[in-house]
N, C-alpha and C positions, 0 to 999 in steps of 0.2 A: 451734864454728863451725856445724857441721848443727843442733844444737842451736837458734840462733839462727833458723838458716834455716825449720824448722819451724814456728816462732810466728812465721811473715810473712805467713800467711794473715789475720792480724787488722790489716792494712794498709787494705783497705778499709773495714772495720766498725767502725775505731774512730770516724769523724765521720758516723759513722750514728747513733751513741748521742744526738747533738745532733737529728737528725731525729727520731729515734723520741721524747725528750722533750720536746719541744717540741709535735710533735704530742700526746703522750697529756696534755701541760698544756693546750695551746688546748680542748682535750675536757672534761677532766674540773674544770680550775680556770682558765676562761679568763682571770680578772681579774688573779690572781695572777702570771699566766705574763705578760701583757702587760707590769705592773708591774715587774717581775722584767728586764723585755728584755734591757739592758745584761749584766746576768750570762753570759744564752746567746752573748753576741757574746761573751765573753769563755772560756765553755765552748767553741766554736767554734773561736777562735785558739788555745789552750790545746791542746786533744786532734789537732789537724791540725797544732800543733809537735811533738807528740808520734810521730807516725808520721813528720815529716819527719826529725828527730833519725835515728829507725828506718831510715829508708832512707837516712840519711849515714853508718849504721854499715854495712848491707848493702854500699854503695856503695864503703867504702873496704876491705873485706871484697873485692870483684871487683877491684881496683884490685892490691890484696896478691896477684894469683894464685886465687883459688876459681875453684873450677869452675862446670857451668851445675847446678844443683840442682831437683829436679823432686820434686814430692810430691805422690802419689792417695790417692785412698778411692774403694770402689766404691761409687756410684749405684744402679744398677740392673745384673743381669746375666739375660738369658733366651737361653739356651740360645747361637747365634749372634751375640747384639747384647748390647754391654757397654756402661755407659758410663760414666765416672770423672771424679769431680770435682778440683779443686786448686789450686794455685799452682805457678808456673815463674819460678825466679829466677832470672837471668843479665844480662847488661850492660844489654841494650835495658831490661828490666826496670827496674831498678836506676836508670839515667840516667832512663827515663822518671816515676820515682815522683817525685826529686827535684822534678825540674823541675815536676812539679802542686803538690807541698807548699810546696814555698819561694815560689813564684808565687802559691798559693793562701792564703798566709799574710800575703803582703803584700797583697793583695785584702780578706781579710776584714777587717783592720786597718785600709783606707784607707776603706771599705763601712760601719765604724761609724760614724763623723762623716757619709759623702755620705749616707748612707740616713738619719739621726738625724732627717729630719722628717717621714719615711712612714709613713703609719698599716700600710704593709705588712712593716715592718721585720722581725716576727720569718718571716712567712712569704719573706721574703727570706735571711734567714741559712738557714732549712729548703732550703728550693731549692739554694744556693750546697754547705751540706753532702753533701747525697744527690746533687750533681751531682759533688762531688768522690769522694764512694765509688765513682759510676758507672765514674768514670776510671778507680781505681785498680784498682777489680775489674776493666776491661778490662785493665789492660797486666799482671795480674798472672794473668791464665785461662792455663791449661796445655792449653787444646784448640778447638776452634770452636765447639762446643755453649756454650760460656762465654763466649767473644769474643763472640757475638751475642745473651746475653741482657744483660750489659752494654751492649754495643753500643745498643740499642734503649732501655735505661736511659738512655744517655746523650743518647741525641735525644729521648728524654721530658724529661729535664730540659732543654735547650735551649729546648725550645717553651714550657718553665713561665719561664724564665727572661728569654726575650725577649719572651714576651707577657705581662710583667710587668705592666706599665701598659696592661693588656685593654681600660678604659675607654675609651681611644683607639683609635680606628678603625685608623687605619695602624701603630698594634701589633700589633693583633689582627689585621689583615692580613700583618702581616712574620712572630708566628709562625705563621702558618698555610700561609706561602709558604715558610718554611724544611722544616717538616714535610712538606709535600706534595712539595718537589722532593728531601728524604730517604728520601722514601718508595722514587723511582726505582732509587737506589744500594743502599737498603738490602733491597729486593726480589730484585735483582741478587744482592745478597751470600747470602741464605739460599740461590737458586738455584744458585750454585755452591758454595758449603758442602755442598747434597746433592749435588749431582753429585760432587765429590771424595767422599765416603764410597762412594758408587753404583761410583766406580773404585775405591777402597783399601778400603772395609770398615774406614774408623777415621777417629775426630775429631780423634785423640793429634797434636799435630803431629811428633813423631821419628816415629813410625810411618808415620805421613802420608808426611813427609818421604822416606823410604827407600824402601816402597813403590812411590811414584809415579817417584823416579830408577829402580829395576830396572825397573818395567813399559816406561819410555820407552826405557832401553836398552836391552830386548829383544825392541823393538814389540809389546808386549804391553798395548797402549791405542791405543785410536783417537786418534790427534793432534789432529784438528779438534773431536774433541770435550773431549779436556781442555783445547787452548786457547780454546774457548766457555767451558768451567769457570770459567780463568784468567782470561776479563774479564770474567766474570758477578763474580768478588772485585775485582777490580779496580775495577769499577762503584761499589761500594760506599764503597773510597775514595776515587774521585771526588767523590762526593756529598758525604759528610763534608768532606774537606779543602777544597772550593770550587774545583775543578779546571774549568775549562773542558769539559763545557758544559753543567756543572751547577754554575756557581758564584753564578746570581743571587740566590741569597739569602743572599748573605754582606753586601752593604751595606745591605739593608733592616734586618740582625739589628742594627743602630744602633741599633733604636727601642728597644729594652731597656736598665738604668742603664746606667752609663757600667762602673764595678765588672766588670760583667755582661759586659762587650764585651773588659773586659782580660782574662779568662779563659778567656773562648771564644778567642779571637783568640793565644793563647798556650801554653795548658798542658793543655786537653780536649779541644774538637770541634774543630774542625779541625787538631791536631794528633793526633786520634783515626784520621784516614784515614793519614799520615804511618805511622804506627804498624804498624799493617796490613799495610801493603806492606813494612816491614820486619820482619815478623814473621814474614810468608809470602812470604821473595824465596826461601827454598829452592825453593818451589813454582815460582816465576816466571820464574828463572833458569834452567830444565831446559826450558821451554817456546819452540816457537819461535815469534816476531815481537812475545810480549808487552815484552818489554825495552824494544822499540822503541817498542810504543804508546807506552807510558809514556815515556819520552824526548819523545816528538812530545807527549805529552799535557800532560809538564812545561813543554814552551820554549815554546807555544802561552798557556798560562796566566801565563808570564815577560812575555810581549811583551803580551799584552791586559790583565793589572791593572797594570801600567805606562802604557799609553796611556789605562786609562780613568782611572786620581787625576787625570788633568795638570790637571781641570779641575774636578771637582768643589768645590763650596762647603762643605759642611756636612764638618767639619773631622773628627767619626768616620766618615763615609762615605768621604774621601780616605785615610784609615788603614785602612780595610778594603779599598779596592782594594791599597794596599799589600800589606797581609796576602797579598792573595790572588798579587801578585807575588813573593812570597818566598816562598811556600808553592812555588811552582812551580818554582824554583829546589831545593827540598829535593825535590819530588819527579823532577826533572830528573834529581839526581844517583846516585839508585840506578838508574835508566835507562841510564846510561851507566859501571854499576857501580862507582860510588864511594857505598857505604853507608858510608864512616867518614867523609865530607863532609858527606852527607845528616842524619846523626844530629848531627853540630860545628854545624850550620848550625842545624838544630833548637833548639839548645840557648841558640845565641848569639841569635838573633834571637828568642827568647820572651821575652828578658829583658829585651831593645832595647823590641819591640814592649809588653809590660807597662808599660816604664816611657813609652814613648810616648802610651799609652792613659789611666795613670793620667792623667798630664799633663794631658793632654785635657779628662780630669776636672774638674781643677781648675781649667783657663778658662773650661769651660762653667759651673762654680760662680762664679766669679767673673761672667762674663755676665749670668750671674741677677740679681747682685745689680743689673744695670744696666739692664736691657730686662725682670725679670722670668721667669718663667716665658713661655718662646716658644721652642721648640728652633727652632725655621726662625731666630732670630734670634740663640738664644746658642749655637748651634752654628755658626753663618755665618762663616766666616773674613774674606769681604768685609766685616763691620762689626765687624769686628776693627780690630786694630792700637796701635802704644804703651803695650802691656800690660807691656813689660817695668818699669816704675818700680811698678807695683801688684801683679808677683808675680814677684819678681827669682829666688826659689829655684825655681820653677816653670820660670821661660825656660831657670834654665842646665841644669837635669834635662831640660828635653824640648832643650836643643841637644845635649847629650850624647846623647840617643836620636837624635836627626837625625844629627850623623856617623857614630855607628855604623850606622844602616842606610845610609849612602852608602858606606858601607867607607873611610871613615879610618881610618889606622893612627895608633896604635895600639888602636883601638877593638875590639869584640869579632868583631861580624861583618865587620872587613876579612879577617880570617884564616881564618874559615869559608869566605865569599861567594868569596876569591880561591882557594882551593881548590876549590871548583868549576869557575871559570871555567878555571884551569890544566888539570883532567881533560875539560873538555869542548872543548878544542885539539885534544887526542890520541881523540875521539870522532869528532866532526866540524868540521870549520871553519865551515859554516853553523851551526850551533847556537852555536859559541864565539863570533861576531859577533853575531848574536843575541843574547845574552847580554851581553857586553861592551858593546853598546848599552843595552841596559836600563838599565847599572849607570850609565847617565849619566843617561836618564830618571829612573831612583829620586833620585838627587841633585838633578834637578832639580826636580821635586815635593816631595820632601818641604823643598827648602830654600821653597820657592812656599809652603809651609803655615808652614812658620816664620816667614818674613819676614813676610807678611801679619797673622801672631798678633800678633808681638812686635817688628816694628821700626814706624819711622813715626811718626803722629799718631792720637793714640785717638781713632776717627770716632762716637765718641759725646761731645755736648756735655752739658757740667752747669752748670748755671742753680741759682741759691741754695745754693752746697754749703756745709756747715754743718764738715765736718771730724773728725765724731764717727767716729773710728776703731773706736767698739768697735757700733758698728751691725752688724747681718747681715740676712738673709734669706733666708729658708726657701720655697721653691717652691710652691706645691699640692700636697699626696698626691693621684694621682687615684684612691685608693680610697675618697674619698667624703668625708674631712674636711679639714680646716686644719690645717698645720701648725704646730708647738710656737711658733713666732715670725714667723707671719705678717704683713704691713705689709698693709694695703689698695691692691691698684695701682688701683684704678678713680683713685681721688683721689689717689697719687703721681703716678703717670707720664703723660706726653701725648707718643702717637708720633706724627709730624710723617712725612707721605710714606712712610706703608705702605699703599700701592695694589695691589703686586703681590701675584698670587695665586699660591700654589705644586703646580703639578700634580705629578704622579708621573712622567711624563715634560712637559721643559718645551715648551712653544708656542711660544715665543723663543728666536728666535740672539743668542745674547751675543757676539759679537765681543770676543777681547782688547784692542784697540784701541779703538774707535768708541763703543760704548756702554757706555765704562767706567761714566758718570752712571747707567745702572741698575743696572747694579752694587750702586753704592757710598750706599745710604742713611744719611743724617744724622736721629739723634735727638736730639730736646734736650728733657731730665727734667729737671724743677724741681716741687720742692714749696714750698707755704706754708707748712707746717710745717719749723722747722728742725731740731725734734728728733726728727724720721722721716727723712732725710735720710739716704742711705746711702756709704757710703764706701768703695769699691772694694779689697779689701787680699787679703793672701795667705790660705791655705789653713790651718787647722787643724793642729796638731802630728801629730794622729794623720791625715795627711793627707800629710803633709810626710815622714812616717819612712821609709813604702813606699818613694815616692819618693828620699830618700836612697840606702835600702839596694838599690835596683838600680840607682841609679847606678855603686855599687860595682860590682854583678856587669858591667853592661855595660863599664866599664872594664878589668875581670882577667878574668872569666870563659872570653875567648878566648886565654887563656894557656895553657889546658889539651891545645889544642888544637897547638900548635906541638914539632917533632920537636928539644927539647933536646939529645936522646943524640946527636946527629949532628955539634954543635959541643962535646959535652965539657960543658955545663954541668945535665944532669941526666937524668931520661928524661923519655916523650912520656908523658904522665898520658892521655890520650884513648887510640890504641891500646894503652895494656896495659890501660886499663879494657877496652878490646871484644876483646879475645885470644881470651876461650872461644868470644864467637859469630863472629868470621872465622873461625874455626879450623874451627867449626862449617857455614860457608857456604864453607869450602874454598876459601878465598879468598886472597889475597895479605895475609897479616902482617904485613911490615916496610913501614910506609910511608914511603918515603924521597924527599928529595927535592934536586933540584940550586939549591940558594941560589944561584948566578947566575941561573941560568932565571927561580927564585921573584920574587928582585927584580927580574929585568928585566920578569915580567907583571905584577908588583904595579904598577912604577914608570905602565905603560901603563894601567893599570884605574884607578890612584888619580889617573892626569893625566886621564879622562873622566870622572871622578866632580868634579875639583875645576870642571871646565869646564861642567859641569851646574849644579855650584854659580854659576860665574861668569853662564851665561846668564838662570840664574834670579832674579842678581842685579840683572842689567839691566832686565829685567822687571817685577819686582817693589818691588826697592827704591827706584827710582824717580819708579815708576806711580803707589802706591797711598802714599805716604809722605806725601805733599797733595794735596788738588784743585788746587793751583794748576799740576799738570801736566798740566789736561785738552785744555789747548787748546794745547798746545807738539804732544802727541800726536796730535791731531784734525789740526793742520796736515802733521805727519807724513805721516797717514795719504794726505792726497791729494794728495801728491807723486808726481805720473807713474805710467802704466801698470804699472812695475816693481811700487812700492812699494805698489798694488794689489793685485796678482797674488800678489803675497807675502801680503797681507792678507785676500784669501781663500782662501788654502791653512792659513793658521794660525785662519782662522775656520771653516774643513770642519775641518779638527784639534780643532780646542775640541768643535762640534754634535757629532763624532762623539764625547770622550771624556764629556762633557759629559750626554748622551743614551744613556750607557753603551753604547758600540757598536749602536744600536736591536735588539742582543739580545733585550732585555725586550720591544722589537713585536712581534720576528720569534713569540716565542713565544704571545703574546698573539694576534696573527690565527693563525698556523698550527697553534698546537697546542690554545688554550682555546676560540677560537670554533667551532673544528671539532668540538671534544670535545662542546662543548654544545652546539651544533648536532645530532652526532650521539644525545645525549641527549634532545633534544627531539624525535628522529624515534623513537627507542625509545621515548621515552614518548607520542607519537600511537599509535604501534603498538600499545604496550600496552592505551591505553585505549581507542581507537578498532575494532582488530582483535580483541584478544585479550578484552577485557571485553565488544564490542560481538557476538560469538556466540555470549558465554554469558550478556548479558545479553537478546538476542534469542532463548536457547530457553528461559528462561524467563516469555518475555513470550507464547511461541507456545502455552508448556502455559497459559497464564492466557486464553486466548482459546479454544483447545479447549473446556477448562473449561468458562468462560462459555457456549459451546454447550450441551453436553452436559447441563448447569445447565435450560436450556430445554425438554430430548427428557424428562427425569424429571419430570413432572406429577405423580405419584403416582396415575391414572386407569387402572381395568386394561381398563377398554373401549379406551384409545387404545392404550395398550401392544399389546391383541389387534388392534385395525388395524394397527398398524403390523407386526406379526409377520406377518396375511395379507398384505398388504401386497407383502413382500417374497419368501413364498414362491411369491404368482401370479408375477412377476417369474421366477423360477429355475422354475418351469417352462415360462413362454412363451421361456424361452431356450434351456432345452433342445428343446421340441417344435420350436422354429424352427432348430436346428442341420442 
């Protein structure tokens, strides 16, 4: 068994071997290596089964009883400062590798087919590689000096990843807003990484660990200033995880494939900050008032990516406010010290949210085929709709992820999510309403996003359709060439009322009622050609499998989580996997819990959650299922003062979610314009002051010069005037003194 544990430092380096050849092929035989592609996608899936295999054996290894396992070698040692590299196995460890591998695996495999028409395909498998060794090397470092060159690893690949498609402006703007507002957190986090050594004199986290509990019990550190420490680390996962109020660039990270967004969104960055905070709560938990940030930080971030999906269009933008509402939720829960909800939660909702995202995938492929290459239009949920008859396996895989994140039972996340909400009764009641509201909003967006996909009438019209089922189409690569089975849209398609234009923040109130008509654009594609003629159909097999296989997990995966031993039919598989590290964090072990309680909050969470579903059914099923309800609802609408009043409270509800709480302004006037503003004074400064007195004593010695140019004649008669000259002078001033 230590044996084992020894050879798990080759966890993260084995799907680096796909980077490093890939790169040394585009180098040395670019043709070959291009040719070849398919192979590395399959080297890719291949060697990243390989380590997940490896960490389902580690995995049932902590499960069985092992302890937490820790392996150095020394770095560098000079005199006082040592520093040790290595790996640290133990639960968090172990659950966290899973969970990239298995995620990461279904990605790569669904990534072969979506990406099959990019001329950037292999430098896409590169990226997706070294972004998963990034990960793995994070949760596998044994000290902070390692956590943060990871760390930084892994927001380098993020910004390679989402600024995939750099040709596009608002890519190349989305990663450059992701990196710059990481830079914040990630600034933060080195800042208290030295600060903690500056108190302890070690990066080791045990040592760390132990250290800093004796120094605070025997006032032997300044408080204020370790808990600066504590949120200078804490900062960092903010940033990462997309915590409030540094979460703005988690919906722009959209613009990258879609692949790219299940992975971030699930198994890496932002479950990189998650990570963090439970790696370092021994730290955190010793400290006073951090607990609570973070609780305030988590419910804060619960309640604002909830209120901002309700309204969002672009159907990975309304999944990433989600994200960022369940991310809040996980990190709510170590806040109010339940780290074995935190990590349940973690685990069930990466699964939900993968297979959510793949989904996603696969109508925005499907969209294509109908509108083309347009994300503003094959991402748009409003020109959605009646997709279920054209990707029947697709609707029931993403209704499956839609009740699991509403918390239906028996779905994965009802069992995590209401275990949070349970511990956060006994935390505080304002936070457990809070909460318990949400869990109604999440139901009722995310059913808003379902119903709008897949029920209804498909508000796209087809004129001449030919029936040819085995048609496709392949989008643009915008790296420069056509893809493998490109159609010509100039001469397929004719968009009919695409007038509007799509700013970054929009200039229009959309009303849910009233201007549902902008909303909802009609296309109607007809070609003259019947035999280019495209046919709307399901997703590819290797497309299709992802999808399957986390069906499965979100349907059992939250089995793990439930305390069997307590009715006699087995044990809790989740805490004895986390044994060593509560045991570790001195925590409360037996988690136990009263099944009446259980089912009487379940019965209360799952009756708002179906009631979200109900409202949203009202809403949406329908609103948007024919135009011929536009004018039933317009009369509606202006019936009496009441159903006014109502009608602009739910239209300040929309501008606000809609408009992402004008967040993105507030930052935009108060913090960019002022920056550059203050940039553009330093730079008068610089050039006006600082260039302007050393470009003025150089201009003073070129005029001296010039002078003195004129006094040299080379004449020794004048030279001798001028010399008398000067001497009469000096003594008609002395004689006159």
């Amino acid at each position: 068994m230590e044996h084992t544990y020894q050879y798990a430092w080759i966890i993260p380096f084995v799907p680096l071997l796909v980077t490093i050849s890939i790169g040394l092929g585009l180098l040395l035989v670019p043709t070959a290596t291009k040719n070849a592609r398919r192979m590395w996608a399959f080297s890719s899936v291949s060697l990243l089964s390989i380590v997940m295999v490896f960490s389902a054996d580690l995995s049932i290894q902590q499960i069985n009883g092992s302890s937490i396992y820790q392996y150095l070698c020394s770095w560098t040692i000079n005199k006082n400062f040592s520093l040790e590299f290595g790996h640290l196995i133990d639960p968090l460890t172990s659950i966290m590798s899973i969970l990239i591998t298995t995620v990461g695996v279904m990605v790569l495999i669904y990534s072969d087919n979506y990406m099959s028409h990019d001329q950037g395909y292999l430098i896409f498998f590169t990226s997706m590689s070294f972004s998963t060794t990034s990960m793995l090397g994070l949760v596998t470092s044994s000290n902070l000096i390692q956590i943060h060159i990871f760390w930084e690893l892994v927001g380098m690949c993020s910004y390679l990843l989402i600024g995939f498609w750099f040709t596009r402006p608002i890519a190349a703007n989305a990663c450059q807003k992701a990196f710059v507002t990481n830079r914040v957190g990630d600034f933060g986090l080195l800042l208290g990484i030295l600060g903690f050594y500056w108190i302890t004199g070690s990066f080791e986290f045990r040592d760390l660990f132990q250290i800093l509990n004796n120094l605070i019990h025997n006032n032997g550190v300044n408080s204020l200033f370790a808990t600066l420490c504590a949120f200078l680390l804490f900062a960092g996962a903010v940033a990462k995880s997309a915590q409030f109020p540094l979460h703005v660039w988690l919906p722009d990270a959209m613009e990258g494939p879609t692949p790219i967004s299940a992975l971030i969104h699930a198994a890496t960055m932002v479950a990189a900050g998650i990570f963090l905070v439970a790696r370092l709560l021994p730290i955190l938990t010793v400290i006073p008032h951090i607990m609570s940030l973070i609780s305030l930080i988590g419910i804060i971030t619960v309640l604002l990516g909830a209120t901002l999906a309700l309204a969002q269009k672009d159907i990975k933008r309304s999944l990433a406010y989600s994200t960022m509402s369940q991310l809040g939720y996980i990190m709510l829960a170590p806040g109010i010290g339940s780290y074995r909800a935190a990590l349940f939660h973690l685990i069930t909702h990466a699964y939900s949210k993968a297979l959510l995202f793949l989904g996603s995938g696969s109508i925005i492929y499907l969209m294509e085929s109908i509108v083309g290459y347009s994300p503003d239009k094959s991402q748009n949920i409003v020109l959605m709709g009646g997709l279920t008859k054209y990707v029947p396996i697709t609707k029931n895989t993403f209704l499956v992820g839609t009740l699991s994140l509403c918390g239906i039972p028996p779905l994965a996340c009802f069992w995590s999510k209401d275990e949070i909400l349970n511990d956060s009764w006994l935390y505080s009641p304002i936070f457990a309403i809070i909460a318990c509201s949400v869990a109604g909003l999440t139901a009722f967006y995310m059913f808003r996003i379902y119903l709008l996909t897949f029920e209804g009438h498909l508000r796209v019209q087809f004129q001449n359709y030919s029936g040819n089922k085995n048609s496709s189409f392949y989008s643009i690569s915008i790296w420069g060439k056509e893809g493998r089975k490109l159609i010509n849209k100039s001469s397929l398609f004719s968009l009919i009322n695409n007038n509007e234009k799509v700013y970054f923040f929009s200039k229009k109130l959309y009303p849910i009622y009233g201007n549902i008509q902008n909303l909802i654009q009609s296309f109607s594609i007809h070609s003259d050609n019947k035999e280019t003629s495209i046919y709307p159909h399901e997703s590819d097999n290797t497309m299709l499998l992802p999808l399957l296989v986390l069906v499965l997990f979100t349907m059992f995966v939250g089995f793990i989580g439930i305390p069997l031993d307590q009715v006699g039919m087995g044990f809790d598989v989740l805490s004895k996997w986390l044994t060593p590290s509560i045991n570790f964090l001195q925590s409360n072990l037996n988690y136990s819990v009263d099944w009446y309680e259980f089912v009487t909050n379940a019965i209360y969470s799952v009756s708002i959650s179906y009631f979200g579903i109900f409202i949203a059914s009202i809403f949406y099923r329908s609103v948007y299922s024919s135009f011929q309800n536009l004018e039933l609802i317009n009369s509606f609408v202006k019936m009496g003062p009441k159903r006014i009043f109502l009608d602009r409270i739910i239209n300040g509800i929309y501008s606000w979610s809609y408009n992402r709480g004008y967040i993105d302004v507030f930052y935009a006037t108060s913090l960019i314009k002022n920056i550059r503003g203050l940039a553009e004074l330093t730079h008068f400064f610089d050039k006006r002051i600082i260039d302007g007195i050393t470009n003025g004593v150089g201009i003073a010695s070129f005029f001296v010069a010039e002078g003195i140019k004129y006094v040299g004649s080379g004449r020794i008669s004048s030279y001798l005037f001028a010399y008398l000259y000067f001497v009469f002078l000096l003594i008609f001033y002395f004689l006159n003194r």
